[in-house]
GUBALUM-556246 format. One record per residue (C-alpha): chain; x, z, y; residue in one letter. Coordinates in pm, 1 decimal, always signed. Layout:
N
<atom><unit>A</unit><X>X</X><Z>Z</Z><Y>Y</Y><code>A</code></atom>
...
REM end
This chain:
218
<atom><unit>A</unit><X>+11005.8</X><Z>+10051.6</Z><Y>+7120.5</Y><code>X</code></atom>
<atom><unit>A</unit><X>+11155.8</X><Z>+10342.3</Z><Y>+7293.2</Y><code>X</code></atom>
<atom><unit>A</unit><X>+11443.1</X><Z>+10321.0</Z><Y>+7070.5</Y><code>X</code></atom>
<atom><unit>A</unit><X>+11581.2</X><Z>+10004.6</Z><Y>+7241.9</Y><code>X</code></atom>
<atom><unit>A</unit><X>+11784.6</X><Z>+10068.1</Z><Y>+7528.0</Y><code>X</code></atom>
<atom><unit>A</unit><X>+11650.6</X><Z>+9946.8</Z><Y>+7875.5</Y><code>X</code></atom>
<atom><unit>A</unit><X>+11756.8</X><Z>+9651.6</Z><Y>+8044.8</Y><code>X</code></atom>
<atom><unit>A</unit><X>+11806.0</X><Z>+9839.7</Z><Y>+8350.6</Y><code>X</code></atom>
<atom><unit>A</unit><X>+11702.2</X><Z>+9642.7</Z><Y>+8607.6</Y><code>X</code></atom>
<atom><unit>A</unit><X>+11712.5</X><Z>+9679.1</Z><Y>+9024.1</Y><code>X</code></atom>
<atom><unit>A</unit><X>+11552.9</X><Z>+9538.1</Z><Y>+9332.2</Y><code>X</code></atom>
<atom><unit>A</unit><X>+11847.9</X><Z>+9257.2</Z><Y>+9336.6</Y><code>X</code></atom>
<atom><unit>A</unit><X>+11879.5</X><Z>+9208.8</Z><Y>+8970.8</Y><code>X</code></atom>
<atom><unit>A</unit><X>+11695.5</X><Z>+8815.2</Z><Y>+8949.1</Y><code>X</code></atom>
<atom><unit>A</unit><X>+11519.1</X><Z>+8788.3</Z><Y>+8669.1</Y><code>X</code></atom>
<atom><unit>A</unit><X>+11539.3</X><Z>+8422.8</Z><Y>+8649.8</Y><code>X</code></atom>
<atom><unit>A</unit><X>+11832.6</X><Z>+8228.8</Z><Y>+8762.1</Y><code>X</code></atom>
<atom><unit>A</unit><X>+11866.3</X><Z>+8018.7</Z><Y>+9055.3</Y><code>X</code></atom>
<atom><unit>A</unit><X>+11974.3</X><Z>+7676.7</Z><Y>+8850.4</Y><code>X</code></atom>
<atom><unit>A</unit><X>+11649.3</X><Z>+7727.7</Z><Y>+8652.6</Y><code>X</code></atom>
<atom><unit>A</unit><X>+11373.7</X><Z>+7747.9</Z><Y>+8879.8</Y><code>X</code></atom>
<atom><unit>A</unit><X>+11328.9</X><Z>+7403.4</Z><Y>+8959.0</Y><code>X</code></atom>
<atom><unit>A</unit><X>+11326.0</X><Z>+7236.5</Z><Y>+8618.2</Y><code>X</code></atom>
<atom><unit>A</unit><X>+11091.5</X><Z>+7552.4</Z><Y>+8553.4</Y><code>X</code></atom>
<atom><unit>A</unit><X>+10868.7</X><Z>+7460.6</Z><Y>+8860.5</Y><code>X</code></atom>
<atom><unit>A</unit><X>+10878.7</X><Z>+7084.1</Z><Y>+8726.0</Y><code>X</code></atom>
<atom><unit>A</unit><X>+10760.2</X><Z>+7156.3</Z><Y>+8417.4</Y><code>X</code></atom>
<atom><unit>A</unit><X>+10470.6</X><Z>+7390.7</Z><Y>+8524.0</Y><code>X</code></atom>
<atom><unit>A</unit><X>+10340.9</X><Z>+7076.3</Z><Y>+8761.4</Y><code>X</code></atom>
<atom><unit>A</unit><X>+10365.0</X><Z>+6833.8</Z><Y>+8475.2</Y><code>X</code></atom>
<atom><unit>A</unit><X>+10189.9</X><Z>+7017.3</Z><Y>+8270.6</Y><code>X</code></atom>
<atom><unit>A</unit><X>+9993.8</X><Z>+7298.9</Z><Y>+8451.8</Y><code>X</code></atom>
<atom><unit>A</unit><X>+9972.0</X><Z>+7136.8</Z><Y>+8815.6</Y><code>X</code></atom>
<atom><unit>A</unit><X>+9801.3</X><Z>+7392.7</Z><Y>+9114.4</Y><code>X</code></atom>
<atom><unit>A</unit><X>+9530.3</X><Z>+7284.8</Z><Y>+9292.1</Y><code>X</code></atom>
<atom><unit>A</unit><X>+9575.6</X><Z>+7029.2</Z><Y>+9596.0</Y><code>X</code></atom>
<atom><unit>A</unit><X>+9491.3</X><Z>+7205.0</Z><Y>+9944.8</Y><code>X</code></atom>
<atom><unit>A</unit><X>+9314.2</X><Z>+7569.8</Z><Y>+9973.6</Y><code>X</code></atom>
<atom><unit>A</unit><X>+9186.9</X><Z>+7722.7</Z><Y>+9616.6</Y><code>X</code></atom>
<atom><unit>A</unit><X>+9020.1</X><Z>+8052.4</Z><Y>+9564.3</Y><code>X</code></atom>
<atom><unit>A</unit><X>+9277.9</X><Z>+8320.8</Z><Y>+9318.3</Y><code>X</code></atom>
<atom><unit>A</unit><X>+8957.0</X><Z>+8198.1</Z><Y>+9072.5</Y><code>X</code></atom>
<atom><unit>A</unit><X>+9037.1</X><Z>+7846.6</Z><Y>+9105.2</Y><code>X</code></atom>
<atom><unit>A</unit><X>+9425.5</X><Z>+7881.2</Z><Y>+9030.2</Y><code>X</code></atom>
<atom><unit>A</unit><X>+9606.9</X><Z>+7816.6</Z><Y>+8719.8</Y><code>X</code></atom>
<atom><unit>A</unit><X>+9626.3</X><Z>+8184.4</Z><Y>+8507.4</Y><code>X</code></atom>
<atom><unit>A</unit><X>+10003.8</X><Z>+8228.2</Z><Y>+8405.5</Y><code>X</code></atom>
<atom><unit>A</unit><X>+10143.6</X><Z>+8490.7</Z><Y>+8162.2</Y><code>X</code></atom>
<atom><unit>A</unit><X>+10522.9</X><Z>+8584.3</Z><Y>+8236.0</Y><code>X</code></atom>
<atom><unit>A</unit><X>+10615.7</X><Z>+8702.2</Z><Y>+7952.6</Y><code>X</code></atom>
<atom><unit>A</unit><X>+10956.2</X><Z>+8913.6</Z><Y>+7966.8</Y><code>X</code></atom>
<atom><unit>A</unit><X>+10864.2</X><Z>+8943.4</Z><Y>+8343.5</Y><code>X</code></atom>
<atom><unit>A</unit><X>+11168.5</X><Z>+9180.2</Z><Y>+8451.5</Y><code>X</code></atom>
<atom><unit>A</unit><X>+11132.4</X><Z>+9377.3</Z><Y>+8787.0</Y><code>X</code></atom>
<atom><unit>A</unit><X>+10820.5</X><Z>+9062.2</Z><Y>+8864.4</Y><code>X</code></atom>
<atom><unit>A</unit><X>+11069.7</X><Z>+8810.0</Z><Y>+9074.5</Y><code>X</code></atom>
<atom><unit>A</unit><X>+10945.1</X><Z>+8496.9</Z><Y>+8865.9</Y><code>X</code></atom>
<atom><unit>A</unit><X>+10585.7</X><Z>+8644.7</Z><Y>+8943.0</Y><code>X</code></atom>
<atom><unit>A</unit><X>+10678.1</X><Z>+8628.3</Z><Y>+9303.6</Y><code>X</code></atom>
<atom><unit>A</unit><X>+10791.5</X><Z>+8291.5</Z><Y>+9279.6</Y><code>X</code></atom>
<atom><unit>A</unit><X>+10488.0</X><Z>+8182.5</Z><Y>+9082.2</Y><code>X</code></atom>
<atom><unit>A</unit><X>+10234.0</X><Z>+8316.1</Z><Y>+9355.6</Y><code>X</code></atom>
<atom><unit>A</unit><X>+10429.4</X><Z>+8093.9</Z><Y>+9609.7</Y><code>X</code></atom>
<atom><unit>A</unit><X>+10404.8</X><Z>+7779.8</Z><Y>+9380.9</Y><code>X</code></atom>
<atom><unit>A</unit><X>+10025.8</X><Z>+7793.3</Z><Y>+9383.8</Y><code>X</code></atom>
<atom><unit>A</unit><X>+9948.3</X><Z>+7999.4</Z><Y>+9026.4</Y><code>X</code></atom>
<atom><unit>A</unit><X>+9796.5</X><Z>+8339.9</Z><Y>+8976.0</Y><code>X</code></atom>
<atom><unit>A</unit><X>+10022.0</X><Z>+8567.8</Z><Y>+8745.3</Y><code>X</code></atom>
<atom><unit>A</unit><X>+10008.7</X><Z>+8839.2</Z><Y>+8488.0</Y><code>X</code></atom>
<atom><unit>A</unit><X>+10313.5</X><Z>+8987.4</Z><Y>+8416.2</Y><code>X</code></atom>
<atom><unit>A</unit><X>+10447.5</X><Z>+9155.4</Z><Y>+8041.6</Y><code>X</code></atom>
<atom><unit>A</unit><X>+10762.3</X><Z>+9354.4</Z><Y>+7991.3</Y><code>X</code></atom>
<atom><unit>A</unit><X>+10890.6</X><Z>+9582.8</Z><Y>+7744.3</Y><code>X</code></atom>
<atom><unit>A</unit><X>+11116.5</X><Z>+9785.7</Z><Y>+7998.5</Y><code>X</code></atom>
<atom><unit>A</unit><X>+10967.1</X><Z>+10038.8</Z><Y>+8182.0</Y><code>X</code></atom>
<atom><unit>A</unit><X>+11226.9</X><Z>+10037.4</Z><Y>+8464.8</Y><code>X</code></atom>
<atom><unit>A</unit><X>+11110.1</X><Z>+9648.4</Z><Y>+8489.9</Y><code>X</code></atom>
<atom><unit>A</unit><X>+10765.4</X><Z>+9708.3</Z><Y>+8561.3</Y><code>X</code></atom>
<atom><unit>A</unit><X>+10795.1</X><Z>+9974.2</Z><Y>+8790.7</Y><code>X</code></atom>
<atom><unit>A</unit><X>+11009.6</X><Z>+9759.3</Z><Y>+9018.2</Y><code>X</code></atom>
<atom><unit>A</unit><X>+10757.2</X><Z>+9466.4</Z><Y>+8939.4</Y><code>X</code></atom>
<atom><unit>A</unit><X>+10491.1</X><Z>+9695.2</Z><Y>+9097.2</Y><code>X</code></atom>
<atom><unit>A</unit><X>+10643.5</X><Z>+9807.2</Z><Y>+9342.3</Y><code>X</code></atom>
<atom><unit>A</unit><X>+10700.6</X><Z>+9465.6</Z><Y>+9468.7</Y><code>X</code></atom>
<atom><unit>A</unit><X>+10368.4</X><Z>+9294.5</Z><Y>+9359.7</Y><code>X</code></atom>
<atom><unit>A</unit><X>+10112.5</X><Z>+9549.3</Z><Y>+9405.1</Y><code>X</code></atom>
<atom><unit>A</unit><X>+9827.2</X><Z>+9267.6</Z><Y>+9408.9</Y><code>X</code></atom>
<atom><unit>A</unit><X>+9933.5</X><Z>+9183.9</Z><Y>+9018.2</Y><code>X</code></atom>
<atom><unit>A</unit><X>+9890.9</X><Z>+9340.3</Z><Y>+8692.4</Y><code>X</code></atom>
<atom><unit>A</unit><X>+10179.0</X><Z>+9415.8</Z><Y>+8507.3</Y><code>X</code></atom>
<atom><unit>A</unit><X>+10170.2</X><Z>+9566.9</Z><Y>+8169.8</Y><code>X</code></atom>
<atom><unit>A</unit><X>+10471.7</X><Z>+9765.8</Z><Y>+7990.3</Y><code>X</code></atom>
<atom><unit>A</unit><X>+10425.7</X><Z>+9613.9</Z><Y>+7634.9</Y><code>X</code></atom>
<atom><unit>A</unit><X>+10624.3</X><Z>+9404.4</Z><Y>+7390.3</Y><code>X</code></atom>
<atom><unit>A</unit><X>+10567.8</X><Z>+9060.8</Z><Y>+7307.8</Y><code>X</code></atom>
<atom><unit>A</unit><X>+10369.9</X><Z>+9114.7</Z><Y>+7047.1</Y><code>X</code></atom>
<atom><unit>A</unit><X>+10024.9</X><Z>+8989.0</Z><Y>+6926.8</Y><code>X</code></atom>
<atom><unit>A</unit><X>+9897.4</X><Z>+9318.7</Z><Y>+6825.8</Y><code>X</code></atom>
<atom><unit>A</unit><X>+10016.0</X><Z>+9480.5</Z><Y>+7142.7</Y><code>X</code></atom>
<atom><unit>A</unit><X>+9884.4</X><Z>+9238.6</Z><Y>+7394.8</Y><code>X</code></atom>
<atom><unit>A</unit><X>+9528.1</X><Z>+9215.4</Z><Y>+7217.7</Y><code>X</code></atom>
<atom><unit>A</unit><X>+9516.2</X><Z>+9559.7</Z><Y>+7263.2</Y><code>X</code></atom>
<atom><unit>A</unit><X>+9515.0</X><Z>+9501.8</Z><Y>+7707.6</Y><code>X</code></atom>
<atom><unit>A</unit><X>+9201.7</X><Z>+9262.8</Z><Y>+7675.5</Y><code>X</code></atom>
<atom><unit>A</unit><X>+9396.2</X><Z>+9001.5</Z><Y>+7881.8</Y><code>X</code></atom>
<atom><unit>A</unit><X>+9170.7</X><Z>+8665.3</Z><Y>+7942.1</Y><code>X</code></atom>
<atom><unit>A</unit><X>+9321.3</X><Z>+8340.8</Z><Y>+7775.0</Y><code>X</code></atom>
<atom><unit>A</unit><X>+9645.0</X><Z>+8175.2</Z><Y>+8028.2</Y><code>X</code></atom>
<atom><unit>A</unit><X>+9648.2</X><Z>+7834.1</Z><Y>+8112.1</Y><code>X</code></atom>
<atom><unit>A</unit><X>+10034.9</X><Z>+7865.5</Z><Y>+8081.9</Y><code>X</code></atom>
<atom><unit>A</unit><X>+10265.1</X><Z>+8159.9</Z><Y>+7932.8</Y><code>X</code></atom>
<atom><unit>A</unit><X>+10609.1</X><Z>+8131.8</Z><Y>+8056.4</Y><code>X</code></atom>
<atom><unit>A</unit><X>+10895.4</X><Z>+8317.1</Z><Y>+7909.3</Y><code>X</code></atom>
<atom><unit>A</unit><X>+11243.5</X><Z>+8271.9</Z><Y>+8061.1</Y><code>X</code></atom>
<atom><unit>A</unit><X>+11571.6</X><Z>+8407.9</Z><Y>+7869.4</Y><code>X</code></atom>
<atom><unit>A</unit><X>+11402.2</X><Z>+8621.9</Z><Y>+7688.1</Y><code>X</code></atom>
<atom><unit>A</unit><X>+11376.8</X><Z>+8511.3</Z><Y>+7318.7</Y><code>X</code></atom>
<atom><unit>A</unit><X>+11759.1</X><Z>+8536.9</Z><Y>+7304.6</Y><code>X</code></atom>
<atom><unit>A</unit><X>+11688.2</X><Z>+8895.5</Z><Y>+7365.9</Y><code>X</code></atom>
<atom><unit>A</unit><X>+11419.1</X><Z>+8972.1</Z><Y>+7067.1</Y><code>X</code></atom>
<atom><unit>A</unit><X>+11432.4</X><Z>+9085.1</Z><Y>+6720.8</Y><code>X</code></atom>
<atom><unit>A</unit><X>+11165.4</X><Z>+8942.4</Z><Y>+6577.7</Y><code>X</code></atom>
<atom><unit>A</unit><X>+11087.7</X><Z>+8589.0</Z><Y>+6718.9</Y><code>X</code></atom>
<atom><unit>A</unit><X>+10804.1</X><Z>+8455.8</Z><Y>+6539.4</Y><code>X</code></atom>
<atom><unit>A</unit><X>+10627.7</X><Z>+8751.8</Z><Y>+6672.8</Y><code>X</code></atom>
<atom><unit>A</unit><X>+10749.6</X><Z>+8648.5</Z><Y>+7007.0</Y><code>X</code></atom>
<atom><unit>A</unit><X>+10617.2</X><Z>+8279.2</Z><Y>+6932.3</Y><code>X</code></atom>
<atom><unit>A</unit><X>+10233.8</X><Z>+8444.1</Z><Y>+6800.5</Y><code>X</code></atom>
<atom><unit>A</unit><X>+10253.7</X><Z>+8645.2</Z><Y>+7136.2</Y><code>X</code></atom>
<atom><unit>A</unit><X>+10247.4</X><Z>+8335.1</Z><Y>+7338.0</Y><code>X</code></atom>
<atom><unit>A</unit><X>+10063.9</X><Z>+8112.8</Z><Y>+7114.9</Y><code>X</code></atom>
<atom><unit>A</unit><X>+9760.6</X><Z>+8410.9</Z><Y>+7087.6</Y><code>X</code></atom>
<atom><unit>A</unit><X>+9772.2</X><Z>+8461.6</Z><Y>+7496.5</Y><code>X</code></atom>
<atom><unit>A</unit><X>+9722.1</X><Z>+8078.7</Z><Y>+7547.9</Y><code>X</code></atom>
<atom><unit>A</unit><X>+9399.4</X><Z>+7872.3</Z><Y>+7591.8</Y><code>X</code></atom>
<atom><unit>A</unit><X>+9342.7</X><Z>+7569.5</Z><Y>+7364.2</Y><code>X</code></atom>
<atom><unit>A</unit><X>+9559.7</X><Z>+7292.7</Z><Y>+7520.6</Y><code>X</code></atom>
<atom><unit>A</unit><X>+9750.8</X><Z>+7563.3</Z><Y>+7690.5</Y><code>X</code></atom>
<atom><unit>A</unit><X>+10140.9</X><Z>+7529.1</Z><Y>+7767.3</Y><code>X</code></atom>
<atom><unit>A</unit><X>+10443.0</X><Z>+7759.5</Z><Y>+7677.9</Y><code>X</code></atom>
<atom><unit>A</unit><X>+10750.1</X><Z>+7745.6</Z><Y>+7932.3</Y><code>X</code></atom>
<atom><unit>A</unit><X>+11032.8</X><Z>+7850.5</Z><Y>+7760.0</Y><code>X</code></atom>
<atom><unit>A</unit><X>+11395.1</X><Z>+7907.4</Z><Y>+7882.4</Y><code>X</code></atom>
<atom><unit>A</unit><X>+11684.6</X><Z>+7990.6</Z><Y>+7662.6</Y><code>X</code></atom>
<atom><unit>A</unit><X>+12076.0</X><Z>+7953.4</Z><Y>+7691.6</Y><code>X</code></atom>
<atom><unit>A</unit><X>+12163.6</X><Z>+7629.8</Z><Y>+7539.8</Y><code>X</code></atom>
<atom><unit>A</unit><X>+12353.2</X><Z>+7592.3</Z><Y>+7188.3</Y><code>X</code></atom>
<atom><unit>A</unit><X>+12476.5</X><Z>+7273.8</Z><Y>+7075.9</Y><code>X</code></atom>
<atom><unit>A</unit><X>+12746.1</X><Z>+7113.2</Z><Y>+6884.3</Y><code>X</code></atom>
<atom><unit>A</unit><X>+12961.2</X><Z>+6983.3</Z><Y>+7195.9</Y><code>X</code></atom>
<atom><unit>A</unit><X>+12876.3</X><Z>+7333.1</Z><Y>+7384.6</Y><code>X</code></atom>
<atom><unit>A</unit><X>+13032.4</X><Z>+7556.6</Z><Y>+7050.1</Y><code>X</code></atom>
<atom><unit>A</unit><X>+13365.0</X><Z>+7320.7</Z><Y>+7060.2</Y><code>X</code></atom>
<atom><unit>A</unit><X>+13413.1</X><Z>+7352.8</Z><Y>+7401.0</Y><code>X</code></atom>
<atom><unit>A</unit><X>+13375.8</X><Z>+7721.0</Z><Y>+7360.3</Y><code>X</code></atom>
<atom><unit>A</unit><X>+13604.9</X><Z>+7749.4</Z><Y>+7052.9</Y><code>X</code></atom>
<atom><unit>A</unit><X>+13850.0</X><Z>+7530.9</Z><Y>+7267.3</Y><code>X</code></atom>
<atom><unit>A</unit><X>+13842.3</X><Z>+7707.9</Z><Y>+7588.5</Y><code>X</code></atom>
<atom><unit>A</unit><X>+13911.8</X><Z>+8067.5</Z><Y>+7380.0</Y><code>X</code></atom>
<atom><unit>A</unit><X>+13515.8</X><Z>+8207.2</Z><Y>+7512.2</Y><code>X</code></atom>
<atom><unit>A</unit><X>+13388.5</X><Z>+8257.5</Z><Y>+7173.7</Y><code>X</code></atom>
<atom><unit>A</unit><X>+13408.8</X><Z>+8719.4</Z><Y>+7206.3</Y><code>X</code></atom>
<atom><unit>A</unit><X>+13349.2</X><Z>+8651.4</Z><Y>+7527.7</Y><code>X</code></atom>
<atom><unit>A</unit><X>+12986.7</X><Z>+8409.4</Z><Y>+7495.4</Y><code>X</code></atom>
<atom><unit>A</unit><X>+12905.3</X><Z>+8616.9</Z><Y>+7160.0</Y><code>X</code></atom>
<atom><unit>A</unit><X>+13013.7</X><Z>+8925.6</Z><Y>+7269.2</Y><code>X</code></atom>
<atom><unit>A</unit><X>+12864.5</X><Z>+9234.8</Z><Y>+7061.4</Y><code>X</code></atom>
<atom><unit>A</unit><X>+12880.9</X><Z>+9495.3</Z><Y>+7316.7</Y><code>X</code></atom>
<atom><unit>A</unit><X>+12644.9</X><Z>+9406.8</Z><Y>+7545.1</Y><code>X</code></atom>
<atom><unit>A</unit><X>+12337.0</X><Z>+9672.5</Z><Y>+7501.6</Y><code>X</code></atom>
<atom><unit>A</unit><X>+12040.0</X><Z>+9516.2</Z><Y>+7524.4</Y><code>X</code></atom>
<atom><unit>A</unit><X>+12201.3</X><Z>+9200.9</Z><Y>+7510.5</Y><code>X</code></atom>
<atom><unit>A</unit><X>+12140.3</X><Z>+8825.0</Z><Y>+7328.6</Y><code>X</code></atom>
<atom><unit>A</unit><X>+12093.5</X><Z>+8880.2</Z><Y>+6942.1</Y><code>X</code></atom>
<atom><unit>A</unit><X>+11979.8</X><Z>+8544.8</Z><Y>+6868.4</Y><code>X</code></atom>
<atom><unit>A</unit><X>+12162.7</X><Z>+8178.7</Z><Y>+6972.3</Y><code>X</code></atom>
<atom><unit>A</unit><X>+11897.4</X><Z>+7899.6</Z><Y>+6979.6</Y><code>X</code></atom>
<atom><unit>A</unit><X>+12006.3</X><Z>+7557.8</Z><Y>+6919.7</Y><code>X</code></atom>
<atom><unit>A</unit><X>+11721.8</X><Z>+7284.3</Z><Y>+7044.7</Y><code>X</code></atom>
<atom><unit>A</unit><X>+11662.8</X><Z>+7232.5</Z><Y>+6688.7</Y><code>X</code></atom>
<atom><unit>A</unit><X>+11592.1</X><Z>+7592.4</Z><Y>+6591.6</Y><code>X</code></atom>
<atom><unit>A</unit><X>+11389.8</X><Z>+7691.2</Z><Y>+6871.3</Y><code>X</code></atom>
<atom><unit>A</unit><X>+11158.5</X><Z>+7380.3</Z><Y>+6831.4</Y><code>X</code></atom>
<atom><unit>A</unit><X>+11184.8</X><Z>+7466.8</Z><Y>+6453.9</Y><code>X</code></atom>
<atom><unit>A</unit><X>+11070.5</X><Z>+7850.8</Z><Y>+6537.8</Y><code>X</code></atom>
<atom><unit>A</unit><X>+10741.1</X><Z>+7724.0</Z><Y>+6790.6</Y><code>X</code></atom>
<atom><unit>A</unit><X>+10644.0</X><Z>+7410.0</Z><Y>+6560.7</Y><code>X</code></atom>
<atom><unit>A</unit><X>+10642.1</X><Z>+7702.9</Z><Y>+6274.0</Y><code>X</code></atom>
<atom><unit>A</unit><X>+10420.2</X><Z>+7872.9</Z><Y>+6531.4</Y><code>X</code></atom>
<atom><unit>A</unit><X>+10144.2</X><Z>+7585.6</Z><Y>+6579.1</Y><code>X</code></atom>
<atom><unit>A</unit><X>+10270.3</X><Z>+7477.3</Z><Y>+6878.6</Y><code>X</code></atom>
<atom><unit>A</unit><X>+10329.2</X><Z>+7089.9</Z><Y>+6970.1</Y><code>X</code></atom>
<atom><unit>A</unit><X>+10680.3</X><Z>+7046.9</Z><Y>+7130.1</Y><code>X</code></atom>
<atom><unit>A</unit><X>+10633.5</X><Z>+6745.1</Z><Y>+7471.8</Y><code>X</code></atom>
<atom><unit>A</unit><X>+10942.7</X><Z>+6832.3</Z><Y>+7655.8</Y><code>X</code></atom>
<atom><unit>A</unit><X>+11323.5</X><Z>+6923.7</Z><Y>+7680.7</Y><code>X</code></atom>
<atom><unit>A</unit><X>+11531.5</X><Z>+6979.7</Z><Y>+8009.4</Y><code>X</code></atom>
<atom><unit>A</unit><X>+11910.3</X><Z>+7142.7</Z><Y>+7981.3</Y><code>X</code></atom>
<atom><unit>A</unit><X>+11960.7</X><Z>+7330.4</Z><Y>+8330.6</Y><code>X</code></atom>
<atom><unit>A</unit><X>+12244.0</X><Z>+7422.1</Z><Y>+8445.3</Y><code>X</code></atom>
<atom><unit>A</unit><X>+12578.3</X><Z>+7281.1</Z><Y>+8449.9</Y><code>X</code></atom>
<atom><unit>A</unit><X>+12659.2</X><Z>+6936.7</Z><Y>+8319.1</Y><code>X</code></atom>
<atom><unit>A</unit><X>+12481.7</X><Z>+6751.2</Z><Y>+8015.2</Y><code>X</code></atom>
<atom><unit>A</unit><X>+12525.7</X><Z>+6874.2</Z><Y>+7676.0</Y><code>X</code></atom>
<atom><unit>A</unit><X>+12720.8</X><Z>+7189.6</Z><Y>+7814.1</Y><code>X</code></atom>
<atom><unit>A</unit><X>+12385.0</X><Z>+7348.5</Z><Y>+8002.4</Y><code>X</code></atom>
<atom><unit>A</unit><X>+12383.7</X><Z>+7695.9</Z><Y>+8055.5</Y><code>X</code></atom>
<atom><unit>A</unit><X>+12008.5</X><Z>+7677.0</Z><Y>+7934.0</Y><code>X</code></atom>
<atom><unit>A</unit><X>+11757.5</X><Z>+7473.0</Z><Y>+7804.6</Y><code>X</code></atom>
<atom><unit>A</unit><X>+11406.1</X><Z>+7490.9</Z><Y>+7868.6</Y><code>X</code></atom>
<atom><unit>A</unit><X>+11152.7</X><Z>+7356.4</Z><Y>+7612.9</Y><code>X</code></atom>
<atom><unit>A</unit><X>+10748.8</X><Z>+7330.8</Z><Y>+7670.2</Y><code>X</code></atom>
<atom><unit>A</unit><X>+10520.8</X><Z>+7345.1</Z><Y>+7406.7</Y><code>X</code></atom>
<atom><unit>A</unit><X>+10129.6</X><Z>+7323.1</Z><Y>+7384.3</Y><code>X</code></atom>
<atom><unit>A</unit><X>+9881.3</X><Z>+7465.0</Z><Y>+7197.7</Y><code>X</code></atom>
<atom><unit>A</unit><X>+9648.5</X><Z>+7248.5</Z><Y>+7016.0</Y><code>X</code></atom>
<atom><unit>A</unit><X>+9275.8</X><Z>+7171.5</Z><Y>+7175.6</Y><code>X</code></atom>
<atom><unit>A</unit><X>+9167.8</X><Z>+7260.1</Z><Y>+6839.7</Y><code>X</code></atom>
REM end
């Protein structure tokens, strides 16, 4: 939408923090694991970032073992991600089901998506994106920053609250996802929750969570 303002991102803007990675490279294994030895780019697991910023998680993925497509919405985003990733298509599009059937992408063996549903106005289309770019039995990575009950208090307590929900960011979070609304929002999407990690700081205060979902063989 050209209306929405872009993210603005540079060469040293991450796209996925540090603290999340390695729950994030956990989960792909568990669920999505590479190849053992040398594999052909044929032979690799196909991954869809979706929300793929200037391609850094991309990156990241090609050094874990997986072959990557990356989706963004921001055309500063993916003209940094091709710049750095010349080797790997990346599309300017929204996630959106009608938008991304329109690039003839093949099915993914795993669509991951990190901090980006905070970001999106209209989540269950963000949910069909993923669930549509999927093969049967295919997973969804998620990452989101974590909302629960303990988390809010100690917000309220420490005086955070304008600070964590803060209106003026442009471009910024417009949705808060509790565990229990996000699996809500990808159950309502067909998806079958099988895991929960928090990431980042200490239990029940994480900075994020990640959940993975599947989609069903049939």
């Amino acid at each position: 939408d050209p209306l929405l303002p872009d993210y603005g991102w540079s060469e040293q803007t991450p796209h996925t923090d540090a603290y999340l990675l390695a729950p994030l490279q956990q989960l792909l294994r568990e669920f999505v694991p590479p190849p053992a030895g040398q594999a052909s780019p044929a032979q690799l697991p196909a991954v869809l970032d979706l929300g793929c910023g200037n391609g850094a998680l991309a990156e990241e993925l090609l050094s874990w073992g997986y072959d990557a497509i990356g989706i963004d919405p921001s055309a500063s985003g993916i003209a940094l991600a091709r710049r750095r990733l010349p080797s790997i298509p990346f599309h300017q599009a929204p996630a959106d089901p009608s938008e991304l059937a329109q690039l003839n992408l093949p099915a993914f063996d795993a669509v991951l998506s990190t901090e980006v549903v905070e970001h999106v106005y209209s989540p269950r289309q963000w949910a069909a994106a993923a669930y549509a770019s999927l093969k049967p039995g295919g997973v969804l990575i998620c990452s989101t920053p974590y909302h629960g009950y303990l988390k809010n208090c100690a917000l309220a307590l420490s005086g955070r609250l304008d600070a964590h929900f803060t209106a003026l960011w442009d471009g910024g979070h417009i949705k808060f996802w509790s565990r229990r609304t996000l699996t809500a929002l990808l159950d309502d999407a067909g998806f079958q929750v099988v895991a929960f990690r928090g990431a980042g700081r200490w239990p029940l205060l994480w900075k994020s969570m990640l959940i993975a979902a599947r989609k069903p063989l049939s």
